[in-house]
Backbone as CSV, one residue per row, in Angstrom:
resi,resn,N_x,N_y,N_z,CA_x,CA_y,CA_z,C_x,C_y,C_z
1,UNK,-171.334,-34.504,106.780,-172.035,-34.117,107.969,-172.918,-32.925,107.615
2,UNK,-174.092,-33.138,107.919,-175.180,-31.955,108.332,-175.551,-31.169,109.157
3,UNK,-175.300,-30.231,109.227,-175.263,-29.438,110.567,-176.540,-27.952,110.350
4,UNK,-177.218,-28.257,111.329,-178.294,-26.305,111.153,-178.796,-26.683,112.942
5,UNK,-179.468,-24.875,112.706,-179.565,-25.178,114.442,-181.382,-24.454,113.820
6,UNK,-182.371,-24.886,115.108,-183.357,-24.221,115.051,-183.787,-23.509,116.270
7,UNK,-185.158,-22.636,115.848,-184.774,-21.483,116.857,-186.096,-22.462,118.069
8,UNK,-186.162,-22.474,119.367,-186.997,-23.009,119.573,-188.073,-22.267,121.138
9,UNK,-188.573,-21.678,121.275,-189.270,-21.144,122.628,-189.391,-22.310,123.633
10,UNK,-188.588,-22.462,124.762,-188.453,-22.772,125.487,-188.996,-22.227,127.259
11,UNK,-189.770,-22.595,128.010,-190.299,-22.487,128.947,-189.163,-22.805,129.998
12,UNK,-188.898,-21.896,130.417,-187.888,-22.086,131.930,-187.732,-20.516,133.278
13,UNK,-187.931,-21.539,134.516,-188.355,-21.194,135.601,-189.546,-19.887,135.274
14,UNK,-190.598,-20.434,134.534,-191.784,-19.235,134.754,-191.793,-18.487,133.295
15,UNK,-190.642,-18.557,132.484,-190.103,-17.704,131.561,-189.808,-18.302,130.210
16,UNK,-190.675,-18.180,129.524,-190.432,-18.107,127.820,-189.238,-17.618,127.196
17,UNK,-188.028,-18.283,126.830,-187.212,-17.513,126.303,-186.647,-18.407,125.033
18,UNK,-186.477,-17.756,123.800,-185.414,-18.596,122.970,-184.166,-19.498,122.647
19,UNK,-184.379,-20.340,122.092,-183.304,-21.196,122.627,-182.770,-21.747,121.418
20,UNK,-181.531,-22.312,121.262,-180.948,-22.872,119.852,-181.702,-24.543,120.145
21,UNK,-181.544,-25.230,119.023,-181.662,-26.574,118.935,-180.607,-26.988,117.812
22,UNK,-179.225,-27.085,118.369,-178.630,-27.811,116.821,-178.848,-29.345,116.926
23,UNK,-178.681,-29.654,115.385,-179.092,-30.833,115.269,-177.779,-31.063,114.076
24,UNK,-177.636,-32.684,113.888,-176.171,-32.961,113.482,-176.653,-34.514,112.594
25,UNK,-176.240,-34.359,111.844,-176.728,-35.906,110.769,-175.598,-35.975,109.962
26,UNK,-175.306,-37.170,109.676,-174.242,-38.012,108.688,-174.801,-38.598,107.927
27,UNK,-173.834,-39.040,107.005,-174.641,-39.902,106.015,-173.283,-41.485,105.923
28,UNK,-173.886,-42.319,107.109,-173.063,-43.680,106.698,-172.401,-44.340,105.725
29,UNK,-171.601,-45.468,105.687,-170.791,-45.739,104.613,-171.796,-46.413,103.852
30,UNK,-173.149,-46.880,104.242,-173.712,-47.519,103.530,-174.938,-46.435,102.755
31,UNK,-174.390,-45.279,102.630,-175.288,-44.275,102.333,-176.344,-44.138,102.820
32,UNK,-176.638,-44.326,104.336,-178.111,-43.601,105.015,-177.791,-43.136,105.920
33,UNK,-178.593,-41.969,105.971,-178.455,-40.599,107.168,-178.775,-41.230,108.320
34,UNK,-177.899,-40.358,109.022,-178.191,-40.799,110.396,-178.313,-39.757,111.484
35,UNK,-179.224,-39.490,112.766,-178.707,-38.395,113.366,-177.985,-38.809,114.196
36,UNK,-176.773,-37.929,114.424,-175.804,-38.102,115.189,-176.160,-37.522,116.683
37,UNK,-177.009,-35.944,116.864,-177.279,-35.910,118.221,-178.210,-34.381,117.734
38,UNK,-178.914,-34.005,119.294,-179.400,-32.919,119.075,-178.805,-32.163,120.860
39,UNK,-178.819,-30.716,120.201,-178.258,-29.953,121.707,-178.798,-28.867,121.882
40,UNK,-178.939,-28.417,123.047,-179.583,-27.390,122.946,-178.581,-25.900,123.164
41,UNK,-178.804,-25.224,123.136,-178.015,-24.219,123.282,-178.646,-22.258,123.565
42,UNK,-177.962,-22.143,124.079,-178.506,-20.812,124.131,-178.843,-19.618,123.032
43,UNK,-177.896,-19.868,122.252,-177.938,-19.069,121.379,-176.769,-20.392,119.990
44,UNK,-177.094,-19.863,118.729,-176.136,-20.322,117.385,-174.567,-19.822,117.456
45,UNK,-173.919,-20.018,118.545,-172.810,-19.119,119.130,-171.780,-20.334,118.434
46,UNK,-170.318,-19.196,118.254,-169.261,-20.249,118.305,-169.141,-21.384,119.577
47,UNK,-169.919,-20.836,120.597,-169.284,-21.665,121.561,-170.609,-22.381,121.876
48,UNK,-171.669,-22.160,121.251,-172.290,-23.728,121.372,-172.388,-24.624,120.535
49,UNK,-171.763,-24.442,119.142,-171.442,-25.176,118.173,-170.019,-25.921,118.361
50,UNK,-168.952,-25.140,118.941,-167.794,-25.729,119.533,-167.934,-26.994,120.523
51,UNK,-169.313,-26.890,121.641,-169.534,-27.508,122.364,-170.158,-28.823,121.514
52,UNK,-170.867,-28.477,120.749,-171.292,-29.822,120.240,-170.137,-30.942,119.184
53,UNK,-169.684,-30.221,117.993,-168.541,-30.115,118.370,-168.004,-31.598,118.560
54,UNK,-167.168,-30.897,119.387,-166.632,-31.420,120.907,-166.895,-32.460,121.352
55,UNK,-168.411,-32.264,121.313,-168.594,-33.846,122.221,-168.732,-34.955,120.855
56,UNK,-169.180,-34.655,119.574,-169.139,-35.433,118.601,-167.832,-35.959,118.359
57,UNK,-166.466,-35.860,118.982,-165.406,-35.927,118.804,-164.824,-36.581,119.708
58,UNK,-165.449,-36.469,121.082,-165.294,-37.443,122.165,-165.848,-38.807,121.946
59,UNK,-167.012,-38.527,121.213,-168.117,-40.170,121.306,-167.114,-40.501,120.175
60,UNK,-166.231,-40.088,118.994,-165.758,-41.254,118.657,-165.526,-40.542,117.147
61,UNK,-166.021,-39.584,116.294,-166.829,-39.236,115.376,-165.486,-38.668,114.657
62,UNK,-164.753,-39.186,113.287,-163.691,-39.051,112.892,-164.027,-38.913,111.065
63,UNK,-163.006,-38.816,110.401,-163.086,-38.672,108.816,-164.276,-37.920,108.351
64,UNK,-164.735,-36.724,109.150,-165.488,-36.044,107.977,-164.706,-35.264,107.286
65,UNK,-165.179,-35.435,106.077,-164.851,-34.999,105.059,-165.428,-33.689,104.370
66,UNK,-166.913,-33.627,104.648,-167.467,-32.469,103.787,-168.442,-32.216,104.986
67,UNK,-168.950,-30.489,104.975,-169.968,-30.361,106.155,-170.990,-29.681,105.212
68,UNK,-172.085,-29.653,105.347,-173.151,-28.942,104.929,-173.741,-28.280,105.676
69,UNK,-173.743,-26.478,105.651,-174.700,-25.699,106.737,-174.898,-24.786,106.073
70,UNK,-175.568,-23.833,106.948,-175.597,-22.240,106.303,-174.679,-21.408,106.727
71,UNK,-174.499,-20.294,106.165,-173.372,-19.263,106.837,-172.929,-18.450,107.541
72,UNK,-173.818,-19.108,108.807,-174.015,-18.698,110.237,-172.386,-18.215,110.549
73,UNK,-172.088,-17.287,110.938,-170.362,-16.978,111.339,-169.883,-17.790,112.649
74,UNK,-170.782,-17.718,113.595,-170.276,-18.687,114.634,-169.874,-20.268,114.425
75,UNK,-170.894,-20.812,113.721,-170.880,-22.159,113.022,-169.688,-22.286,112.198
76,UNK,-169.457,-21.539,111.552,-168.056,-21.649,110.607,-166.944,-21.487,110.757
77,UNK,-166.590,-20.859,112.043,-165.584,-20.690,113.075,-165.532,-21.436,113.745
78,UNK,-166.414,-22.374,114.456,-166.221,-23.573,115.008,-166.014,-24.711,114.090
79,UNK,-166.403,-24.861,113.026,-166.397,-25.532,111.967,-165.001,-25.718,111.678
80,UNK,-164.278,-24.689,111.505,-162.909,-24.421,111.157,-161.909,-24.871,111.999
81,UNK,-162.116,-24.679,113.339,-161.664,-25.218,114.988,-161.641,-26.680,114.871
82,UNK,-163.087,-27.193,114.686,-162.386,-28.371,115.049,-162.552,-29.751,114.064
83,UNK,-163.049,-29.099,112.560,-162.562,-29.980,111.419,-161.888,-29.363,110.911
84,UNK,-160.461,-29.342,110.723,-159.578,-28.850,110.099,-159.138,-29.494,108.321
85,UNK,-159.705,-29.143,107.741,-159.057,-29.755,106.200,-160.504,-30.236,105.685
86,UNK,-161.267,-30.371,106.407,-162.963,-30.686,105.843,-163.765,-29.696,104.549
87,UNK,-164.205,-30.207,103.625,-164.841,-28.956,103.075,-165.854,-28.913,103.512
88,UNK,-166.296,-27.913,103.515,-167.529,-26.689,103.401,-168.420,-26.265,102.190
């Protein structure tokens, strides 16, 4: 699994403000990437990476094995939460 978030200016009620965009890709058994989803988030927080996450785990999303990101601290704390035994 691939995981990074980007930073993105977002327009809401009147107001320009920054916003996360994580984005989430696998790589299938037949070896091609795939994106799994994109979210938006307020900030690269444990708890909007938890949230995504989360819902990748509800739709179904099991046996990862290895994650690829940067060493965002929130990301890696959620990382840790809720793939347990995955490398990094």
């Amino acid at each position: 699994m691939i995981v990074d978030a980007l930073v993105l200016k977002i327009r809401e009620n009147g107001a320009v403000r920054p916003r996360s965009g994580c984005v989430v890709t696998s790589v299938n058994e037949t070896g091609y990437r795939e994106i799994l989803g994109f979210w938006l988030g307020d900030s690269e927080s444990e708890r909007t990476w938890t949230t995504v996450f989360t819902d990748l785990k509800d739709r179904g999303l099991t046996g990862v094995d290895l994650v690829v990101s940067d060493d965002h601290r929130g990301l890696r704390n959620a990382l840790e939460r809720q793939f347990q035994g995955a490398s990094w």
